[in-house]
PDB file of the backbone (N, CA, C, O) and the ligand in Angstrom, with CONECT records:
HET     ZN  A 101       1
ATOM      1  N   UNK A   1     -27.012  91.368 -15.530  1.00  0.00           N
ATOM      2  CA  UNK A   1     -25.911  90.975 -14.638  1.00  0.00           C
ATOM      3  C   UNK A   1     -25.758  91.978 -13.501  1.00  0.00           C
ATOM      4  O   UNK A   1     -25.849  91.601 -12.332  1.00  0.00           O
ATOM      5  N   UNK A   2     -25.564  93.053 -13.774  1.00  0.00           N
ATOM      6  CA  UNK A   2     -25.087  94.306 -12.656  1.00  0.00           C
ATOM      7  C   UNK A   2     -26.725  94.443 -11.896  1.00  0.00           C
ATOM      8  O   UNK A   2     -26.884  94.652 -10.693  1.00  0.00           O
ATOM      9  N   UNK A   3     -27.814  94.278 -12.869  1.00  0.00           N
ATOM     10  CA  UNK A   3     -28.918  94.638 -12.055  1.00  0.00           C
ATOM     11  C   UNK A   3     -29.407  93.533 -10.686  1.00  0.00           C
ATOM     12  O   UNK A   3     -29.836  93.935  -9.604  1.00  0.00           O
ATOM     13  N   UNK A   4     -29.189  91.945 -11.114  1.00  0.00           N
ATOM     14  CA  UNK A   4     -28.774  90.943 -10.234  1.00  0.00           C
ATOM     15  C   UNK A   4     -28.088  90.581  -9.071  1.00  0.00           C
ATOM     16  O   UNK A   4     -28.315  89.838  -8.117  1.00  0.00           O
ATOM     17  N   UNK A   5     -26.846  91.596  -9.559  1.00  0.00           N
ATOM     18  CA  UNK A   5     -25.768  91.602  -8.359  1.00  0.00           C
ATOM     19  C   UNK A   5     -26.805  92.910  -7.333  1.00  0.00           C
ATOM     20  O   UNK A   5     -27.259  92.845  -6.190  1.00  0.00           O
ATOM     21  N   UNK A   6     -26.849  93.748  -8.140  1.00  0.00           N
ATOM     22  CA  UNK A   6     -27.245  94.971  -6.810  1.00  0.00           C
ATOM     23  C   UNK A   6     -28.604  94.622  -5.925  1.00  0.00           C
ATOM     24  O   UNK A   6     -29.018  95.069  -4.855  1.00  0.00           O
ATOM     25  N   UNK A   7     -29.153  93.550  -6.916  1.00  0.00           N
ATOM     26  CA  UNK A   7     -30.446  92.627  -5.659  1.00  0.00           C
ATOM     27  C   UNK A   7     -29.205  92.219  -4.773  1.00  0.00           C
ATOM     28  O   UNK A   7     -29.041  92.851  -3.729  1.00  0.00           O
ATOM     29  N   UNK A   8     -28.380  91.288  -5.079  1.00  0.00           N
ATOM     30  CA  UNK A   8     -27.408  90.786  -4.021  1.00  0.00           C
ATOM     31  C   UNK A   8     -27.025  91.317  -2.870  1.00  0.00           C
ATOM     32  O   UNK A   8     -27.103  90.813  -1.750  1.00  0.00           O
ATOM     33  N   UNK A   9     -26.462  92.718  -3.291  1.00  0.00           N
ATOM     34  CA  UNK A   9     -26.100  93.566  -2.000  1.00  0.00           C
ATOM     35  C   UNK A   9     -27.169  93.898  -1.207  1.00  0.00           C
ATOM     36  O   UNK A   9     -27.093  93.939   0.021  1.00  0.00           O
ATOM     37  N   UNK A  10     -28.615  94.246  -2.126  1.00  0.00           N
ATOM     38  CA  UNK A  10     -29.503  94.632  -1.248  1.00  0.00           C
ATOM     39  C   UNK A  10     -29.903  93.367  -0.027  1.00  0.00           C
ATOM     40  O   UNK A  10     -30.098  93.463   1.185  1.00  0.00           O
ATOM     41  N   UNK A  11     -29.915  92.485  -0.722  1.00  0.00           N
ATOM     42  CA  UNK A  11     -30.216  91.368   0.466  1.00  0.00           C
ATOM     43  C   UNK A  11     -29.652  90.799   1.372  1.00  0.00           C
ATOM     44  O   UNK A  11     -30.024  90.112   2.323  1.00  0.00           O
ATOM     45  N   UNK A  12     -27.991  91.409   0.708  1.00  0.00           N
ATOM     46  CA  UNK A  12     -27.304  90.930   1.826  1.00  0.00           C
ATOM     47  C   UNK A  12     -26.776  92.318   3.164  1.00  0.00           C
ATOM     48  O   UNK A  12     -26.359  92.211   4.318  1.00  0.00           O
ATOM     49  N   UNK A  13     -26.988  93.209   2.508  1.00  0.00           N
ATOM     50  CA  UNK A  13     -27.832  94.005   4.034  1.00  0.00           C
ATOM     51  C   UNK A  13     -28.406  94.174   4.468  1.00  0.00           C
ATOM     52  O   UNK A  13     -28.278  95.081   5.290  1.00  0.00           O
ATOM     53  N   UNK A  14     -30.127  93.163   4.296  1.00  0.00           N
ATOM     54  CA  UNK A  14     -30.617  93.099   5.402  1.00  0.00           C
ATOM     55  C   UNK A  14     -30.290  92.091   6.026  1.00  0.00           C
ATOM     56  O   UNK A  14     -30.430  92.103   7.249  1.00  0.00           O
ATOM     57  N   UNK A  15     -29.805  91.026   5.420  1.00  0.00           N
ATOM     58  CA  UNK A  15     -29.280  89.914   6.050  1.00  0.00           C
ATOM     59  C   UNK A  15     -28.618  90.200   7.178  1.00  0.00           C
ATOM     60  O   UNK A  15     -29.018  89.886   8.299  1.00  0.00           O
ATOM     61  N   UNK A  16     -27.152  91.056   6.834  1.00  0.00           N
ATOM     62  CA  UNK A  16     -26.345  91.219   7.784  1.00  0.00           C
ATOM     63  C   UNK A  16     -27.396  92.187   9.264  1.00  0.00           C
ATOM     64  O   UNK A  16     -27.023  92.256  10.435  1.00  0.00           O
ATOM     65  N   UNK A  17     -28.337  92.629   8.847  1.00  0.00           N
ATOM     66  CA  UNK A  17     -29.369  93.153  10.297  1.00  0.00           C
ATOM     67  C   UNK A  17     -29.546  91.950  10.953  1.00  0.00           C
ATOM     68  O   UNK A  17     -29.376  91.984  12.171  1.00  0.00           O
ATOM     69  N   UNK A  18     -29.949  90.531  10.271  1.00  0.00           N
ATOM     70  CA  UNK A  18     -30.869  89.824  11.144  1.00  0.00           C
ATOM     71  C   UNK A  18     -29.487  88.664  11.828  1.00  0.00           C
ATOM     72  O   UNK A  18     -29.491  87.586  11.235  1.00  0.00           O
ATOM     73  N   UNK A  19     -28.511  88.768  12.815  1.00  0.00           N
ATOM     74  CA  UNK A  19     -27.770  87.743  13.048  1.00  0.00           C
ATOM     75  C   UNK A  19     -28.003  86.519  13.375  1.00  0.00           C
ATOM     76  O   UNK A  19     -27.327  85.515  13.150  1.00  0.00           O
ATOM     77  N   UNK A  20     -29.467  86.694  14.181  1.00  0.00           N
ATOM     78  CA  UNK A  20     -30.504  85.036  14.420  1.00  0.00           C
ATOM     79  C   UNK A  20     -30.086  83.944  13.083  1.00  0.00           C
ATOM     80  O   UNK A  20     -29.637  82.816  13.284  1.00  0.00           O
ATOM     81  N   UNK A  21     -30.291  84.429  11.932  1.00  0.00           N
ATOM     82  CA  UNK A  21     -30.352  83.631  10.586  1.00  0.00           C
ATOM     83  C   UNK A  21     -28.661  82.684  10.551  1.00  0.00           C
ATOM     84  O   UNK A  21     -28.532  81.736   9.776  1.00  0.00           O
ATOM     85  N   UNK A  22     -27.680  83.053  11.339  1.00  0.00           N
ATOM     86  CA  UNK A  22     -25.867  82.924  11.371  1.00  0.00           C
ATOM     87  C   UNK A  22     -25.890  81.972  12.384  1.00  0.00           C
ATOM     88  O   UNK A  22     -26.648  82.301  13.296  1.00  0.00           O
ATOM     89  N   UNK A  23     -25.248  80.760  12.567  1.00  0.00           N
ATOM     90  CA  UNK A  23     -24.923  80.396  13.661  1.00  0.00           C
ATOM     91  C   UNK A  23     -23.348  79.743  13.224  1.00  0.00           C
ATOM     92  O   UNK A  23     -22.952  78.983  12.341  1.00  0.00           O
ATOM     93  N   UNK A  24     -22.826  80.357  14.156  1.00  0.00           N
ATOM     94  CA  UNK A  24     -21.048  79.490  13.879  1.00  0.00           C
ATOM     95  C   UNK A  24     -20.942  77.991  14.243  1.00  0.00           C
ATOM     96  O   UNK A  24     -21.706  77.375  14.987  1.00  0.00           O
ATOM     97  N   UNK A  25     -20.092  77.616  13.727  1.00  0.00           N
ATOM     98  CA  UNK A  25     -19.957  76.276  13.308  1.00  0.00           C
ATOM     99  C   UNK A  25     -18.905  75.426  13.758  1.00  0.00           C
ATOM    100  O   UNK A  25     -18.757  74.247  14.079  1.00  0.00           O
ATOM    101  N   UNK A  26     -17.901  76.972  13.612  1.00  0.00           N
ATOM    102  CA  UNK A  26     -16.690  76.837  14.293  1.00  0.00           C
ATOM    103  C   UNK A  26     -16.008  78.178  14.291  1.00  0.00           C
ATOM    104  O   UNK A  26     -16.655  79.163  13.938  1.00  0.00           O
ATOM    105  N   UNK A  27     -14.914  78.275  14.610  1.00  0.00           N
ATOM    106  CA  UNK A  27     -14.406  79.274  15.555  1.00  0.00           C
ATOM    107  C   UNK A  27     -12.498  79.450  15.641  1.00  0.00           C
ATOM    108  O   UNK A  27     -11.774  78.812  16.404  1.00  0.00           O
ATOM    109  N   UNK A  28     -12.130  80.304  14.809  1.00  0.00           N
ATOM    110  CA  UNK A  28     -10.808  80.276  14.979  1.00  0.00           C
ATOM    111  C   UNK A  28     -10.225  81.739  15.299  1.00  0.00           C
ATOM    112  O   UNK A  28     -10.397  82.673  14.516  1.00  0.00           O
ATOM    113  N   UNK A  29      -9.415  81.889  16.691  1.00  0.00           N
ATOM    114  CA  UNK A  29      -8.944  83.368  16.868  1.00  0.00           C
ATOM    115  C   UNK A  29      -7.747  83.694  16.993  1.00  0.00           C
ATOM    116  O   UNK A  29      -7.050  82.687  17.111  1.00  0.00           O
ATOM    117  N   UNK A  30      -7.105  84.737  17.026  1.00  0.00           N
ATOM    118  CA  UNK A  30      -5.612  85.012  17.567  1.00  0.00           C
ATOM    119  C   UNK A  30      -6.305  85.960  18.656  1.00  0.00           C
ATOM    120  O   UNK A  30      -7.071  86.870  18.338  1.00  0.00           O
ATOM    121  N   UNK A  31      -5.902  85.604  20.172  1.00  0.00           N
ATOM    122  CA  UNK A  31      -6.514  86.421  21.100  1.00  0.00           C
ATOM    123  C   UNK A  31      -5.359  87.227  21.560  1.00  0.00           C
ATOM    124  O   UNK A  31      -4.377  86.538  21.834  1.00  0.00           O
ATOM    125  N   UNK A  32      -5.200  88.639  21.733  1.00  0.00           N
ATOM    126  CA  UNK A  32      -4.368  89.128  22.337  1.00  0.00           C
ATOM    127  C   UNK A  32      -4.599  89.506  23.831  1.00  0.00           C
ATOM    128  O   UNK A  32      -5.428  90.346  24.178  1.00  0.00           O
ATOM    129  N   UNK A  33      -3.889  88.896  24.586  1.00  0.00           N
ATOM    130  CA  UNK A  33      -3.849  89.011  25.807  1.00  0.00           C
ATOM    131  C   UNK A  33      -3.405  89.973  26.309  1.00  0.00           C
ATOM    132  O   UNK A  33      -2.896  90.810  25.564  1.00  0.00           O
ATOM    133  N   UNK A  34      -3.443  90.284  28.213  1.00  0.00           N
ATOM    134  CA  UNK A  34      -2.695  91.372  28.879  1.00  0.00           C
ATOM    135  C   UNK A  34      -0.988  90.887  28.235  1.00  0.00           C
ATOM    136  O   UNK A  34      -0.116  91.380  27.519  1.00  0.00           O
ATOM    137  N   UNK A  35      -1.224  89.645  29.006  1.00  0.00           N
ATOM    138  CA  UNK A  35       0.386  89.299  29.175  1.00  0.00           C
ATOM    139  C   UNK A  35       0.820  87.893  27.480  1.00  0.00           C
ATOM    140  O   UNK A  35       1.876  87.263  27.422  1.00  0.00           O
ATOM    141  N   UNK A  36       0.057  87.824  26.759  1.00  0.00           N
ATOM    142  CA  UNK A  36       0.951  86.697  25.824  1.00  0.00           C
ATOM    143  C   UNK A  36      -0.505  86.873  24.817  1.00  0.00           C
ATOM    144  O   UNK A  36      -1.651  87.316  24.904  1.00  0.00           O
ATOM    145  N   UNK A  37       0.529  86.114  23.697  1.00  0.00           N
ATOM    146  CA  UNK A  37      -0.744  85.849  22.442  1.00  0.00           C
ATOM    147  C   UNK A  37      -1.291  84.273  22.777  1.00  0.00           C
ATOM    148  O   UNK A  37      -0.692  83.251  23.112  1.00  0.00           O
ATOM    149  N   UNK A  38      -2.731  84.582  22.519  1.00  0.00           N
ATOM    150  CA  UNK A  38      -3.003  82.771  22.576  1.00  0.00           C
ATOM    151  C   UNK A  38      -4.101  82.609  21.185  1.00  0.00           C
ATOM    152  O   UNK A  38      -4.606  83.332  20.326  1.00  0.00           O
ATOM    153  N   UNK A  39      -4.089  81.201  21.589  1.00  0.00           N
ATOM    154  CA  UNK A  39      -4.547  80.645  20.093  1.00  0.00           C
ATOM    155  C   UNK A  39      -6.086  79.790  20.435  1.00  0.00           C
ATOM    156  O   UNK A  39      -6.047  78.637  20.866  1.00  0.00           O
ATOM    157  N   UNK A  40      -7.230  80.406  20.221  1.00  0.00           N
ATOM    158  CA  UNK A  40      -8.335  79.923  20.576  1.00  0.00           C
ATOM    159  C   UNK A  40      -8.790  79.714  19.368  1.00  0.00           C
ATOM    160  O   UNK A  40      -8.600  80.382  18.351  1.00  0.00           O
ATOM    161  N   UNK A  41      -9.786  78.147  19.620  1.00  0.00           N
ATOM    162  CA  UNK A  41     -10.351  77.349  18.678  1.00  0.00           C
ATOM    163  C   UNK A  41     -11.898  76.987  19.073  1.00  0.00           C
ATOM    164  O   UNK A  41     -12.146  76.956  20.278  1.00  0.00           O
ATOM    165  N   UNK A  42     -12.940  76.716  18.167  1.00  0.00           N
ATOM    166  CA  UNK A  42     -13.968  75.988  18.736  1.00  0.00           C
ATOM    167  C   UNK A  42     -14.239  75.310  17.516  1.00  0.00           C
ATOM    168  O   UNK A  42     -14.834  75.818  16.566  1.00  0.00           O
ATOM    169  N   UNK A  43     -13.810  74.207  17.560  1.00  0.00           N
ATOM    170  CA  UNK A  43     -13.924  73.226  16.683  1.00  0.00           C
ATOM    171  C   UNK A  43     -14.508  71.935  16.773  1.00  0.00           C
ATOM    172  O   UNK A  43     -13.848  71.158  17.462  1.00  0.00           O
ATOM    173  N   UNK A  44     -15.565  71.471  16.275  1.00  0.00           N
ATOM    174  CA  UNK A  44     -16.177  69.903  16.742  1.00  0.00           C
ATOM    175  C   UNK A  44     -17.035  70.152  18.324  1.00  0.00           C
ATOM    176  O   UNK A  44     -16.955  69.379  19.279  1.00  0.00           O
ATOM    177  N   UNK A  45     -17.711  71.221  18.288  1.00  0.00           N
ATOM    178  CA  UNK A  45     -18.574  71.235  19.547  1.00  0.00           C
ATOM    179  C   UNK A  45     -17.127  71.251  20.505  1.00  0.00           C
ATOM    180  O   UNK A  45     -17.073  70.681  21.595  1.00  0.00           O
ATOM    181  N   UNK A  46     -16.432  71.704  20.141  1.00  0.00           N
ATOM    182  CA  UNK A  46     -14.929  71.686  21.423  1.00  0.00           C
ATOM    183  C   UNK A  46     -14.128  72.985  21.540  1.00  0.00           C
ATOM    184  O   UNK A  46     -13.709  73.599  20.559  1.00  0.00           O
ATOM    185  N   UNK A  47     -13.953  73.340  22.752  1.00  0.00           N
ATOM    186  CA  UNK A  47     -12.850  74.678  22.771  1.00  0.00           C
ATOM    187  C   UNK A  47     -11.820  74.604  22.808  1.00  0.00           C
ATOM    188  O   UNK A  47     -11.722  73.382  22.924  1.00  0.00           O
ATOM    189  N   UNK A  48     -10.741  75.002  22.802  1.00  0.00           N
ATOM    190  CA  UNK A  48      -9.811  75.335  22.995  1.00  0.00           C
ATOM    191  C   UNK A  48      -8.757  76.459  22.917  1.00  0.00           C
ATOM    192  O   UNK A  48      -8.713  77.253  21.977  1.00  0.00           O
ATOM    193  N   UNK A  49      -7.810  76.475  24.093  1.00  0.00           N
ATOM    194  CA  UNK A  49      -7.052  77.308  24.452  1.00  0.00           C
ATOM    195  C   UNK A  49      -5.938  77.153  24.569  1.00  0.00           C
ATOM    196  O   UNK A  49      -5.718  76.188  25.301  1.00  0.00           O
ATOM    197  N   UNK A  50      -4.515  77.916  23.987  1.00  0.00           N
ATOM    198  CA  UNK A  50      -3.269  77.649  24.166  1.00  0.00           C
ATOM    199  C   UNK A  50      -2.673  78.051  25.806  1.00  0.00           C
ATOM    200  O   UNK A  50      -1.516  77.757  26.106  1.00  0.00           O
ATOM    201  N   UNK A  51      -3.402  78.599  26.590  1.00  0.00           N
ATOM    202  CA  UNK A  51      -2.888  79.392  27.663  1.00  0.00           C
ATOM    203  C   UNK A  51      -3.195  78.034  28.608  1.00  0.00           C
ATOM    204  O   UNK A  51      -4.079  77.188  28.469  1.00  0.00           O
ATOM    205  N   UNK A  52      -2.074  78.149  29.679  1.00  0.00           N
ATOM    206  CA  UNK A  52      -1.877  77.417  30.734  1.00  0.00           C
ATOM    207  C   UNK A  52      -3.459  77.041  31.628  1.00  0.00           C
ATOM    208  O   UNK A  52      -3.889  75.908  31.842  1.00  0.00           O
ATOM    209  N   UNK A  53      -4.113  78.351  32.039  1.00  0.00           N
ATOM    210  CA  UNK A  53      -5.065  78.078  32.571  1.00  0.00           C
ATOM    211  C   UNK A  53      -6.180  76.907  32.114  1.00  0.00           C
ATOM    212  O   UNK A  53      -6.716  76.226  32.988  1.00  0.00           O
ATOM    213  N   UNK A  54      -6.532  76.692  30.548  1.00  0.00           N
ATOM    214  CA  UNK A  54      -7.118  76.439  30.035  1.00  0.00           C
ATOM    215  C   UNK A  54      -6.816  75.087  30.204  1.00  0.00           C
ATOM    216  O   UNK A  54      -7.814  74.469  30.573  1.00  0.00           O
ATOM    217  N   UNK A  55      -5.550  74.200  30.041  1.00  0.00           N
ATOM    218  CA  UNK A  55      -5.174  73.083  30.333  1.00  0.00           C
ATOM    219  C   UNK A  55      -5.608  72.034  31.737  1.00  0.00           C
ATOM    220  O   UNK A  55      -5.579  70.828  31.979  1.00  0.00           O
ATOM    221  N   UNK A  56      -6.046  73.398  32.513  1.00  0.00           N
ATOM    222  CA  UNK A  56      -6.453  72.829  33.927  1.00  0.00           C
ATOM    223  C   UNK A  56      -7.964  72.847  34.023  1.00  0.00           C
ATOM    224  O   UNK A  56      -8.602  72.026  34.681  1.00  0.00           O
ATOM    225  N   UNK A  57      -8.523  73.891  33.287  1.00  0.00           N
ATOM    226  CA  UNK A  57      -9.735  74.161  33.673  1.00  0.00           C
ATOM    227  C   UNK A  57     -10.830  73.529  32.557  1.00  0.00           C
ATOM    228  O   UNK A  57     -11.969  73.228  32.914  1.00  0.00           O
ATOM    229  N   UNK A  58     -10.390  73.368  31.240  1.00  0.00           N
ATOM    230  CA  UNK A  58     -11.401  73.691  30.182  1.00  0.00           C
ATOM    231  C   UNK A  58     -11.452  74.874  29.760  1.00  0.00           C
ATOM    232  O   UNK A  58     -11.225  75.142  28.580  1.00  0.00           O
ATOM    233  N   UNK A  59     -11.790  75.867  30.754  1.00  0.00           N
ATOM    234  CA  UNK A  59     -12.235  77.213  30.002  1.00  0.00           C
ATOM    235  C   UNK A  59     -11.039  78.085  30.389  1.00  0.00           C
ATOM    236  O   UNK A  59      -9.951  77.685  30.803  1.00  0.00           O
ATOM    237  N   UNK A  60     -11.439  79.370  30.177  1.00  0.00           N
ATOM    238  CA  UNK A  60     -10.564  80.537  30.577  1.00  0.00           C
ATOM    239  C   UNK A  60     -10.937  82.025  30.014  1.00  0.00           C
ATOM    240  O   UNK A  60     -11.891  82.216  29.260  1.00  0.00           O
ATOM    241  N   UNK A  61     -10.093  83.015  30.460  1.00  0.00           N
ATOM    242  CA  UNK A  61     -10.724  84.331  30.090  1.00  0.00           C
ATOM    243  C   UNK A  61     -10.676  84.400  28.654  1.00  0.00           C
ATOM    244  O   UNK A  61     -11.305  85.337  28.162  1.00  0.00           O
ATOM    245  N   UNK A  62     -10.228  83.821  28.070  1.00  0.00           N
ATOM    246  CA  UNK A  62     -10.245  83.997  26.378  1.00  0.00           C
ATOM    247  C   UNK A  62     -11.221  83.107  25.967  1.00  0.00           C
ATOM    248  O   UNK A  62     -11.959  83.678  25.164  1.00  0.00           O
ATOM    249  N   UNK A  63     -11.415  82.432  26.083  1.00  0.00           N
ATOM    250  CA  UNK A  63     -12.710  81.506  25.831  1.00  0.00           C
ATOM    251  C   UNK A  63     -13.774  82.267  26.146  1.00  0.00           C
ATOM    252  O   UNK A  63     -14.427  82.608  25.159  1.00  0.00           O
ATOM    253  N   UNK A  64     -14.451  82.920  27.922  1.00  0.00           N
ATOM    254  CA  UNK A  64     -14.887  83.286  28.200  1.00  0.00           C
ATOM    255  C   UNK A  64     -15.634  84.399  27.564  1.00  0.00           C
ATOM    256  O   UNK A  64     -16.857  84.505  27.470  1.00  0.00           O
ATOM    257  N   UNK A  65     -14.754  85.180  27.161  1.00  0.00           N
ATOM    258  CA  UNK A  65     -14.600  86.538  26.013  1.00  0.00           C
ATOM    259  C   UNK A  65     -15.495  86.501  25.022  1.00  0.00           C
ATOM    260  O   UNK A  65     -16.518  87.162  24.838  1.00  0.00           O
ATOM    261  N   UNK A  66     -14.698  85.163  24.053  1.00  0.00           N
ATOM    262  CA  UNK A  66     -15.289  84.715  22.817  1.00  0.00           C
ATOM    263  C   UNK A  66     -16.560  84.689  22.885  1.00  0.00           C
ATOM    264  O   UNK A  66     -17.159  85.288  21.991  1.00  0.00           O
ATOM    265  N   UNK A  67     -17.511  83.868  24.151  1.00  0.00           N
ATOM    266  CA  UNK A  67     -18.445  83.106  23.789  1.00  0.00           C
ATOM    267  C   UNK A  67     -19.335  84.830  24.472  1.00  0.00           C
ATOM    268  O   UNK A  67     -20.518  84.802  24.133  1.00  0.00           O
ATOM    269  N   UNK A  68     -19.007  86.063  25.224  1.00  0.00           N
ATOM    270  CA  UNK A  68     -19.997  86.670  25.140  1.00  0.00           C
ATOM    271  C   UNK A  68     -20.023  87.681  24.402  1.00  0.00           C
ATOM    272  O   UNK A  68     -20.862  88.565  24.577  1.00  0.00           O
ATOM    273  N   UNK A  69     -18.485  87.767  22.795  1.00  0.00           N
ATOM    274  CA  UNK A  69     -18.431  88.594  22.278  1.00  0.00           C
ATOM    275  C   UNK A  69     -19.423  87.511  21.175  1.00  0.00           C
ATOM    276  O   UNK A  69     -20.284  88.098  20.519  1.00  0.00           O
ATOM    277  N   UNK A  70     -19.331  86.357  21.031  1.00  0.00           N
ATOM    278  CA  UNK A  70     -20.356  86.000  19.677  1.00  0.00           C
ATOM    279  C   UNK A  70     -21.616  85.244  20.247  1.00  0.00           C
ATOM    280  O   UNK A  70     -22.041  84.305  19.574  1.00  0.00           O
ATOM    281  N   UNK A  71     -22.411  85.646  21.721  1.00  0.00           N
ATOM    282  CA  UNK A  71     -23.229  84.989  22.196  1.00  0.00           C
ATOM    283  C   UNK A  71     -23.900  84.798  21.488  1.00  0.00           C
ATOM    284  O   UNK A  71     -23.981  83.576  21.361  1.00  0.00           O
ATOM    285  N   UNK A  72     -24.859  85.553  20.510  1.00  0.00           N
ATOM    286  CA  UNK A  72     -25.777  85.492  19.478  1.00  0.00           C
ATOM    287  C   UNK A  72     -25.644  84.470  18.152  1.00  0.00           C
ATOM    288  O   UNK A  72     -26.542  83.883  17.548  1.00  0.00           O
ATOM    289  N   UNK A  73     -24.267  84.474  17.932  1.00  0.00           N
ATOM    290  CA  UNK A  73     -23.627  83.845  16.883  1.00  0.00           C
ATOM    291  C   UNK A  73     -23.760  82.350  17.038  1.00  0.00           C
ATOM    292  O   UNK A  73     -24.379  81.710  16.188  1.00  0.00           O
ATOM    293  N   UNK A  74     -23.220  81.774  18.062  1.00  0.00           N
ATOM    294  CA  UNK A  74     -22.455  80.513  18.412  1.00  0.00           C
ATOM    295  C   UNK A  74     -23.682  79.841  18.818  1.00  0.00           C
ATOM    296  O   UNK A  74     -24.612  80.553  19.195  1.00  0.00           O
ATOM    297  N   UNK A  75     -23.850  78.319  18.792  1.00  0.00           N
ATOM    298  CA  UNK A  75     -24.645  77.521  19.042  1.00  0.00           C
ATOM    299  C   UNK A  75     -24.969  77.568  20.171  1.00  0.00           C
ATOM    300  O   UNK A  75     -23.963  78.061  20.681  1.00  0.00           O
ATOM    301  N   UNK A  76     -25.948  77.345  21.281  1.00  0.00           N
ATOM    302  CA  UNK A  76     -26.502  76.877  22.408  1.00  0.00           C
ATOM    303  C   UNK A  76     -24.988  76.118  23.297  1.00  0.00           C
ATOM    304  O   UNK A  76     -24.425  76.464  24.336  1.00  0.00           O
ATOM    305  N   UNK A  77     -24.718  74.990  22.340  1.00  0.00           N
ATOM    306  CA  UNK A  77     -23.856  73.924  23.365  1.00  0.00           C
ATOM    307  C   UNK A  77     -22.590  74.663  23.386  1.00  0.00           C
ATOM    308  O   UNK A  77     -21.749  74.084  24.074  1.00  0.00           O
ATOM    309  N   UNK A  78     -22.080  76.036  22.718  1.00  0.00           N
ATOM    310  CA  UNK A  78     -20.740  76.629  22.818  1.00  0.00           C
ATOM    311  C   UNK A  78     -20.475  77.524  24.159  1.00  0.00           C
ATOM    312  O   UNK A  78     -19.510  77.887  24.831  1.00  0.00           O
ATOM    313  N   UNK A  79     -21.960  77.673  24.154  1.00  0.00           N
ATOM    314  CA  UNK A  79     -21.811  78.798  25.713  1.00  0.00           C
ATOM    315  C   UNK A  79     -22.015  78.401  27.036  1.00  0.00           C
ATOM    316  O   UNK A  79     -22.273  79.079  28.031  1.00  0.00           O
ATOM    317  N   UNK A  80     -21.775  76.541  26.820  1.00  0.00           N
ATOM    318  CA  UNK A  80     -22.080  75.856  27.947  1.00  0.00           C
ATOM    319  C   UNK A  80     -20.875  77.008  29.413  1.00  0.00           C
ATOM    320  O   UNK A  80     -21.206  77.732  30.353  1.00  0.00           O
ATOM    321  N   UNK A  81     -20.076  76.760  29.079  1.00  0.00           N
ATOM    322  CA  UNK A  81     -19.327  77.092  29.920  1.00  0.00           C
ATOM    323  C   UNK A  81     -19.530  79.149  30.630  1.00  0.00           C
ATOM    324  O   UNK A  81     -19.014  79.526  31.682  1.00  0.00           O
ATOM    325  N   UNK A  82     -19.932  79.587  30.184  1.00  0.00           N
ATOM    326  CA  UNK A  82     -20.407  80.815  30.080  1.00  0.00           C
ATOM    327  C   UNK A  82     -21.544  81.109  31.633  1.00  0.00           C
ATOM    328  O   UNK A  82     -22.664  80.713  31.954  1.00  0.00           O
ATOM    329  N   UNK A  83     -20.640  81.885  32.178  1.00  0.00           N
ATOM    330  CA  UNK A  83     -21.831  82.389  33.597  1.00  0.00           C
ATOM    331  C   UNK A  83     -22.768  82.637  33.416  1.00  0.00           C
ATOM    332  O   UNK A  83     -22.854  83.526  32.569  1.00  0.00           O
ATOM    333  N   UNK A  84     -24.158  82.116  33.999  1.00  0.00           N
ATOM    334  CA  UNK A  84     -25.623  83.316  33.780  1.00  0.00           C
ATOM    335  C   UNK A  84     -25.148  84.699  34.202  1.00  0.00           C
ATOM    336  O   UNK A  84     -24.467  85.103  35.144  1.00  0.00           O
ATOM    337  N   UNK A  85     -25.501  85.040  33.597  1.00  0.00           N
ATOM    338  CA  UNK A  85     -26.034  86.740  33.819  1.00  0.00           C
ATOM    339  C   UNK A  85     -26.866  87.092  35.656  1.00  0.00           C
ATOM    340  O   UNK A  85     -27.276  88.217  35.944  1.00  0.00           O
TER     341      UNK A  85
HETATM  342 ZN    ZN A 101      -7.056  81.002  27.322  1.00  0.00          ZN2+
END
């Protein structure tokens, strides 16, 4: 039993090296802002944002954030909105 589990840990740190193997699925945050808390989602291939901007635009700086703090993470179609480099 204990010798089983400690394969476990071992594999699951190299795992945690390789992030390619992870892709999110979905996406739930409490973003703290300059000025207010907002409530970002990526749920169903969809974003969302509680902040005003977001209502007009689709995206916004909290969205924005998200997708180049988990670029690696998040699917292809999540970072549609995301500037080239
Ligand atoms: Zn926002």
């Amino acid at each position: 039993m204990r010798s089983s589990l400690i394969g476990k840990i071992e594999k699951a740190r190299r795992y945690a090296k390789e992030p390619g193997r992870v892709t999110l699925s979905g996406l739930t945050a409490d973003f703290h802002g300059e000025n207010a808390e907002h409530k970002v989602n990526y749920v169903d291939g969809k974003w969302s944002c509680t902040c005003d901007f977001f209502g007009q635009w689709e995206t916004c700086s909290h969205v924005m954030a998200l997708q180049e703090m988990f670029k690696q993470e998040l699917p292809r179609e999540a970072l549609a909105s995301l500037p080239e480099d």
